[in-house]
N, C-alpha and C positions, 0 to 999 in steps of 0.2 A: 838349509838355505841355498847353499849350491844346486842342487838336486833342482830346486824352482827356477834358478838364473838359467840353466845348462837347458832347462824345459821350456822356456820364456824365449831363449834365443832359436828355438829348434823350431817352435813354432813359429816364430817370426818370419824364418828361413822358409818354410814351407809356404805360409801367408803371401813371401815374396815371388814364390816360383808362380804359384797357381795365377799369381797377379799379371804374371808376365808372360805367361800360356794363352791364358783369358786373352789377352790384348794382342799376341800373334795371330789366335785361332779365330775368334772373332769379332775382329776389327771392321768396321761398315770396310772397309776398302778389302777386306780378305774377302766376305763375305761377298761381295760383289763378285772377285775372282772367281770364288767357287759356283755363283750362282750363271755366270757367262759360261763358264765350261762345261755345265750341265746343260745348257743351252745349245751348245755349240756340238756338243755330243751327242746328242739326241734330234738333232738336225733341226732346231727351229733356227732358221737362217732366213726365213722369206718377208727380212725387212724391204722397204721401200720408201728412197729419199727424194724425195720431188724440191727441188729449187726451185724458186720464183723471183722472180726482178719483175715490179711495176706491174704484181697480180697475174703476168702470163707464164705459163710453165714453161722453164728454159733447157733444163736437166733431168733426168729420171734415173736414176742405178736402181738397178733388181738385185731381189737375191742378199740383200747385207746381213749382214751377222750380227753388227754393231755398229753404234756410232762411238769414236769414244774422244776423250778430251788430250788432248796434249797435254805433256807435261815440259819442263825444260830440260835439258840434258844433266848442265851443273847446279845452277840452281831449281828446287822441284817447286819451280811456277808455273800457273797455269798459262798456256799457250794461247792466244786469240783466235784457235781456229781448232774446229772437232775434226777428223778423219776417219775413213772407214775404207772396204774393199767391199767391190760390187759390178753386176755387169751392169754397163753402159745403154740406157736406152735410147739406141742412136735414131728412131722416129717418132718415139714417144707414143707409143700406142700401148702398151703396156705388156707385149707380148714379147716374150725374152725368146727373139728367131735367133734358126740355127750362127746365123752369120754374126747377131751379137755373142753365142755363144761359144762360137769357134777363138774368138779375141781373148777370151778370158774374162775372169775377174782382173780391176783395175781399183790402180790407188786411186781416193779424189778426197780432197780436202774442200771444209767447207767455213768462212771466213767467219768471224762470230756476225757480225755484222747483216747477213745474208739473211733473207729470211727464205724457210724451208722446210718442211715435213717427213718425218718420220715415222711410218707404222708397219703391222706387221698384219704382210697382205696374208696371211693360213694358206692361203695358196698359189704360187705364180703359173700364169698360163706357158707352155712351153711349143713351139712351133714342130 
């Protein structure tokens, strides 16, 4: 009867670990990690986020990696506003010249509120 309690708890234990493996390794939120840094590795970076106020295009960033969503520091709420890095497209033609590229990539936040587009152009023109 021992022999079954001692085998009863041992399985339990194992039961508990793989419970808690499962739920590290693949958690929608891990699984997302893993899937951005396969992305980001392998260079698909040539998001494009167009802003719009009252239907006319106001903003354009080349180049994003991602959008991604805020969280809160102490408490893990979500933020009212996504963020990403991306160059600047300061005439909006859609061609990433040398001069937006000498600036860099830039932070830009975007307010929930906004309305605005995100896709991924396979290829950005480069001057």
């Amino acid at each position: 009867m021992r022999k079954y309690i001692v085998l009863f708890l041992f399985f339990l234990i194992i039961l508990f670990v793989l419970f808690w493996v499962y739920r590290l390794i693949f958690s929608p939120e891990r699984l997302n990690i893993i899937g951005r840094t396969v992305e980001t590795t392998f260079g698909l970076d040539n998001g494009v986020v167009e802003i719009y106020s009252e239907g006319k295009l106001i903003k354009r960033f080349l180049k994003v990696e991602k959008l991604t969503t805020a969280y809160g520091t102490y408490k893990n709420e979500v933020r009212p506003y996504r963020f990403g890095y991306g160059y600047i497209d300061k005439n909006l033609d859609g061609i990433l010249n040398k001069n937006e590229k000498r600036l860099g990539k830039v932070y830009f936040e975007i307010p929930i509120y906004s309305t605005y587009i995100f896709y991924d152009a396979k290829e950005t023109i480069e001057e």
